[in-house]
C-alpha positions, 0 to 999 in steps of 0.5 A, a space after each residue: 262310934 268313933 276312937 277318940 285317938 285312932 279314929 277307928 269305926 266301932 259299934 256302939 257296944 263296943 268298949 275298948 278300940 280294937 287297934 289301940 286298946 282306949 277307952 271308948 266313950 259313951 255312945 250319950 256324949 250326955 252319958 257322964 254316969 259310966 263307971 264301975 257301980 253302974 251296970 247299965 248306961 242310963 241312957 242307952 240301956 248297954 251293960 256295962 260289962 263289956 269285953 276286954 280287948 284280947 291284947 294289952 290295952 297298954 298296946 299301941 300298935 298290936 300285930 293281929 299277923 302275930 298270932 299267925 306266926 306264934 301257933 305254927 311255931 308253938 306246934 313246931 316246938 311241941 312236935 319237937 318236944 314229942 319227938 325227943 320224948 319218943 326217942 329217949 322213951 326208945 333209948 331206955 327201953 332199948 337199953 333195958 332190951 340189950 341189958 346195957 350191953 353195947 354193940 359196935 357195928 363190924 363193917 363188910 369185908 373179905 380175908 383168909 381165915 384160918 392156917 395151915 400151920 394146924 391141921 385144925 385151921 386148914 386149909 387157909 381160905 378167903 372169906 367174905 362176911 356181911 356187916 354185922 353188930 357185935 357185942 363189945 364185951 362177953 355176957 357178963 353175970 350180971 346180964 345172963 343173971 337179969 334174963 335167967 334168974 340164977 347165975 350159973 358161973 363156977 368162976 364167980 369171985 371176980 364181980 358181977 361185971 366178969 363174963 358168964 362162964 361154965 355154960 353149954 351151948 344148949 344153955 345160951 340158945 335158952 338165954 338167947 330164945 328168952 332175950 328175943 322173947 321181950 321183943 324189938 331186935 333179935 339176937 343170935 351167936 355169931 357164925 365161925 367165920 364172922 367170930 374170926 373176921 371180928 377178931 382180926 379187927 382188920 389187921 394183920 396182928 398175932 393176937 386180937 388186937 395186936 401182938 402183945 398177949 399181955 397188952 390185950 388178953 388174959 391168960 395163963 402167963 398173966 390171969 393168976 387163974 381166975 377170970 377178969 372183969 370184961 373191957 380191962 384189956 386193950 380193945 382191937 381194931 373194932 372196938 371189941 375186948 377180949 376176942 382172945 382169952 378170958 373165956 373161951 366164945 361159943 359160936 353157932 357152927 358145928 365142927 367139921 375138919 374138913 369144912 374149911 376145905 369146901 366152905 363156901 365164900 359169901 357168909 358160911 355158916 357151918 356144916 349142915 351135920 355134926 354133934 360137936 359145936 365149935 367155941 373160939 378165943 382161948 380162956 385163962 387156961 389157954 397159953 398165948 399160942 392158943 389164944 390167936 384168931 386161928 386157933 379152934 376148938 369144939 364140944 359136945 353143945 351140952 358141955 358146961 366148962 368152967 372157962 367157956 362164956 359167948 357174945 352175941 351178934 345183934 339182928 336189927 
């Protein structure tokens, strides 16, 4: 049968022009029945519930290779949209991991750790570090309190946003054990020698993050005794706040004076033996001389003061 408009071969059942979308006529030219209330052609017997064309018959011109293009982009856009939902589903469940804490990268690098103006900081000596993640800010309460269950903190008035104090180094090895418990990336104390190269931020400064105590820590002179909310001082080179007071740090070594003189260069990590852990950065009871990235101090690993908090390094 034969389009009246584009002249386009179909069989006889055929309805509708594949091409243009008209209607066909009776393959009877003697056949004027056809319409609606009739089921069957009187002549020819075909059912008159035919087909409808796949496209509009409105359509003049339909592109058959229209269909070729739409479904690889339809799948394009779907895998795109999949793949956005992977990575916001990531997104959250990593934030809930990392309990919002925000780490910065701190980049490879050497630098002469420690000072020979205490016998607790010397001898002065070139250290080379790795790069690493660190935590911008101290656990706060909130935080430990999230993976712990209980708050632990002596100094609590300040809110939930304030580091995590009064808590011995036994007890962050518990919290750190049950934080790596949930899976995903793994997280540790930073190494004396990290601690202290992140601290400088880089920069030959007094402080961590300039020479101004005020400006980027707090302190005796200006704490009026009691902790602060972390991130309110002036961050260091490395985006990281208040590497010098507030709460003392704990970090993983032990404490050896005489390490320092046989560290060795690449990433050290501490002497093999010793009962006391070392803890960095001055707290609220530490006056400014005390609070530079020199300085050093240690206890016993069960040692639970009211000014001691801890950062942690993130293992991806």
């Amino acid at each position: 049968m034969e389009c009246p408009k584009c002249r386009r071969i179909h069989p006889d059942e055929a309805y509708f022009c594949a091409r243009c979308g008209v209607e066909l006529p009776c393959p009877d030219p003697e056949d004027n029945t056809r319409g609606p209330a009739n089921k069957f052609c009187y002549r020819c017997g075909h059912s008159m519930a035919r087909e409808q064309p796949k496209f509009k018959p409105h359509d003049p011109n339909p592109d058959p290779g229209r269909s070729k293009v739409r479904k690889p982009l339809l799948w394009f856009l779907g895998v795109t949209l999949v793949g956005w939902l992977g990575v916001m589903a990531w997104y959250y469940l990593s934030q809930d991991q990392y309990l919002n804490m925000k780490f910065v990268i701190v980049p490879q690098g050497c630098f002469q750790m420690g000072s020979d103006d205490s016998p607790r900081s010397a001898p002065r000596h070139e250290v080379c570090v790795d790069w690493f993640y660190m935590s911008q800010h101290e656990v706060t309460q909130t935080q430990w309190e999230s993976v712990m269950g209980h708050n632990p903190s002596s100094l609590n008035t300040c809110g939930e946003n304030c580091p995590v104090n009064g808590i011995s180094w036994e007890q962050v090895q518990l919290f750190i054990n049950k934080l790596n418990a949930r899976g995903g990336d793994k997280f540790r104390l930073p190494t004396e020698a990290e601690w202290e190269y992140a601290c400088r931020g880089g920069a030959k400064q007094r402080y961590c993050g300039g020479d101004d105590p005020d400006l980027v820590a707090w302190h005796t002179d200006n704490a009026r005794g009691d902790i602060h909310p972390v991130g309110q001082k002036t961050p260091n080179g490395f985006q990281l706040f208040d590497m010098s007071g507030n709460v003392w740090e704990w970090v993983s070594d032990r404490h050896d004076e005489r390490y320092y003189a046989i560290s060795p260069k690449s990433n050290p990590k501490g002497p093999l033996e010793g009962a006391l852990r070392v803890f960095r950065g001055g707290s609220i009871k530490s006056s400014p001389e005390f609070i530079q990235p020199t300085q050093r101090n240690s206890g016993d690993p069960r040692s639970n003061f009211g000014d001691l908090g801890f950062r942690l390094v993130r293992i991806p």
